[in-house]
N, C-alpha and C positions, 0 to 999 in steps of 0.2 A: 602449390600453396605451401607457405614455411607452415612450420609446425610451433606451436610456444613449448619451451621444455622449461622445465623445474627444477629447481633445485633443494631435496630434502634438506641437506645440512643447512645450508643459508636460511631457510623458512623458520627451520631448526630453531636457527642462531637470533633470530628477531622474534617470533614468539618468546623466546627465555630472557629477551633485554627489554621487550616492548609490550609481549603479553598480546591478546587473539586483536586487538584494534591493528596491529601494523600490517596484517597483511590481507590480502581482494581475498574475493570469493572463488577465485580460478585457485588461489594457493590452497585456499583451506578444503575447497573436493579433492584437490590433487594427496595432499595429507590424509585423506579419510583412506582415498579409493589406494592409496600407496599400503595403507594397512592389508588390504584384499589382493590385488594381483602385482606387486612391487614395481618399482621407478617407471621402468618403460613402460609399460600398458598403462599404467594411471597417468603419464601426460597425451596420452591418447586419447583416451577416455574423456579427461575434461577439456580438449579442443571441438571433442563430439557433441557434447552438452551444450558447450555453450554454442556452439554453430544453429542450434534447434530452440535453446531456451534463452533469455534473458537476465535470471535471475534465480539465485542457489533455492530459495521456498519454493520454489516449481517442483522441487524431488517432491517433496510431503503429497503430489500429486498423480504420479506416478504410475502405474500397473505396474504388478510384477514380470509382466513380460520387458514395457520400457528400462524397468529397472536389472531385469538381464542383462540388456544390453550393457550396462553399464561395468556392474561386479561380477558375470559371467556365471553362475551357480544360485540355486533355489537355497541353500543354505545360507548365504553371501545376502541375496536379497531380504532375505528376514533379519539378519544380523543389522542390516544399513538398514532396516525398515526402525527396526528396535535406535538404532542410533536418532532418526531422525524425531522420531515420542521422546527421547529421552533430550533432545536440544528443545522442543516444542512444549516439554513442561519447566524446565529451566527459563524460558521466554514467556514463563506464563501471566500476565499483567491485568490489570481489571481494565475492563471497557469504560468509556466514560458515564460518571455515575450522575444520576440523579442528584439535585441539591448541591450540585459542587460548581464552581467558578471555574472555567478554566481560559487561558489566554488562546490566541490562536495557534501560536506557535504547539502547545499543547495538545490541540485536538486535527493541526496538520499532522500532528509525526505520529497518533491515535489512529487517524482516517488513514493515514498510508498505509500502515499494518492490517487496517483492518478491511479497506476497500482496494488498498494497493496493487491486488495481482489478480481482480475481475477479468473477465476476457471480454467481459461487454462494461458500456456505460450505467453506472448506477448515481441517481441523485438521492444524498440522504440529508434530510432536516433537521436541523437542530432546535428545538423550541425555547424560549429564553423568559425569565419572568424580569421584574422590573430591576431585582440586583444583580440581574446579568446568572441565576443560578440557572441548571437543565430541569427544566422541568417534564419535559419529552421528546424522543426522536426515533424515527423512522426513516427506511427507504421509501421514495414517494415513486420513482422514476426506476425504469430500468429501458436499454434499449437506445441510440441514439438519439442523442441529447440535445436539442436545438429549442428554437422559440414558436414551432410549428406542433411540437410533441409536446412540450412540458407545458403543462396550463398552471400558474398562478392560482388561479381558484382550488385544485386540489392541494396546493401548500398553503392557500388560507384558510381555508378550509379545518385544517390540521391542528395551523396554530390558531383559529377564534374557537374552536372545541379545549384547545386549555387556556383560551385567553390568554395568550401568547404577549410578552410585551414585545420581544424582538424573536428574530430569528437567525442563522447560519444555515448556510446551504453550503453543501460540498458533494463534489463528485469528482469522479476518475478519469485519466488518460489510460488508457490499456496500452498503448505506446510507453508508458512513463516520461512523458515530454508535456511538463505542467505548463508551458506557455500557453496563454488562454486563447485561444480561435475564435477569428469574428463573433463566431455561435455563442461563445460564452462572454462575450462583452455584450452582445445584445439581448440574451437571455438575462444577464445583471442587470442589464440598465431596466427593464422590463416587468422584473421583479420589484427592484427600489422600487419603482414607481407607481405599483400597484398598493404596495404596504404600505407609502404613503399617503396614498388616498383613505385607507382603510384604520392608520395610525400603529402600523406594527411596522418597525424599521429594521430594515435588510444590515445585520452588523460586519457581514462579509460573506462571501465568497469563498471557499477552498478548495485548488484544485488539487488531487494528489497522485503521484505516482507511484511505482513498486516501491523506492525510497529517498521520495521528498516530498518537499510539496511548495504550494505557492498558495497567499493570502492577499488577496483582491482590496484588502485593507492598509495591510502592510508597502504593497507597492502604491496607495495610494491611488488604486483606479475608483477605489469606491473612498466617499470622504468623510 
């Protein structure tokens, strides 16, 4: 199996032209863990990581024994512990609030952060009033997500207790692969169709992954 090898200077060299957007997440652990045990071991280390993980927020997860393996010392591991509190208050952003409007696009890149790196299926509710503000939201759903487990009536339920005008629904791929599965075309069409009986209209769908997402609106499966 090749190895991916790094290059500090080049990394170097596009950070200081381009700033932290130019480079993956394999350069920037390679850059940290290069601080802790130099070149060689740190392109070691992140072929390791990511052979096991998916995606760099999975460190904030961690044990300190996982996190051994990685920077080799109980000192090491506290120093990258304190690094990663100190990335995680610099990213620190409000959840979507109450009383505010927000677009889809808006509350897919919100729900990615927020539901994005689940290890199970979570469906969370959006409650909507008549100008489209939040008026309340919840996980309703946790556990594989189909149209045999999620009953409609516990998300109507939800929204006629605040008299709900509309709703959004969103839930995760723990793969990170937003394309929607039979399961979630048929759970959409299912939901529509209940809140339109009932007079509370389904305004989308969001699927999201560790970082994206996908809007049931937007591609126009719902209309």
């Amino acid at each position: 199996m090749l190895t991916n090898r790094y290059s500090e200077e080049e990394i170097i060299q596009r950070l200081t032209k381009y700033r932290g957007a130019s480079i993956s997440q394999k350069e920037l652990l390679f850059i940290l863990i290069c601080g802790f045990l130099g070149k060689e071991n740190a392109s070691k280390k992140v072929n390791q990581f990511f052979l096991q993980y998916t995606d760099l927020r999975q460190i904030k997860d961690l044990s300190d024994i996982e996190l051994m393996e990685i920077v080799e010392s109980e000192h090491d591991v506290q120093m990258f512990r304190a690094l990663c509190e100190f990335a995680e208050r610099l990213n620190k952003r409000p959840k979507l609030t109450l009383g505010k409007i927000y677009t889809s696009q808006e509350i897919g890149e919100e729900m990615s952060l927020e539901l994005g790196l689940y290890l199970q299926e979570v469906l969370f509710v959006i409650l909507l009033d008549t100008k489209n503000q939040i008026i309340a939201k919840k996980i309703i759903f946790q556990g594989t997500l189909d149209t045999a487990t999620v009953h409609p009536r516990e998300i109507f339920r939800f929204a006629l207790q605040y008299a709900a005008a509309r709703i959004i629904i969103v839930h995760n791929h723990p793969s990170g692969d937003t394309v929607p599965s039979k399961n979630d075309l048929q759970l959409t069409k299912r939901i529509e169709e209940c809140g339109n009986m009932i007079g509370i209209g389904l305004l989308d769908h969001i699927i999201v992954g560790s970082s994206q997402y996908l809007s049931m609106r937007e591609e126009k499966i719902l209309s």
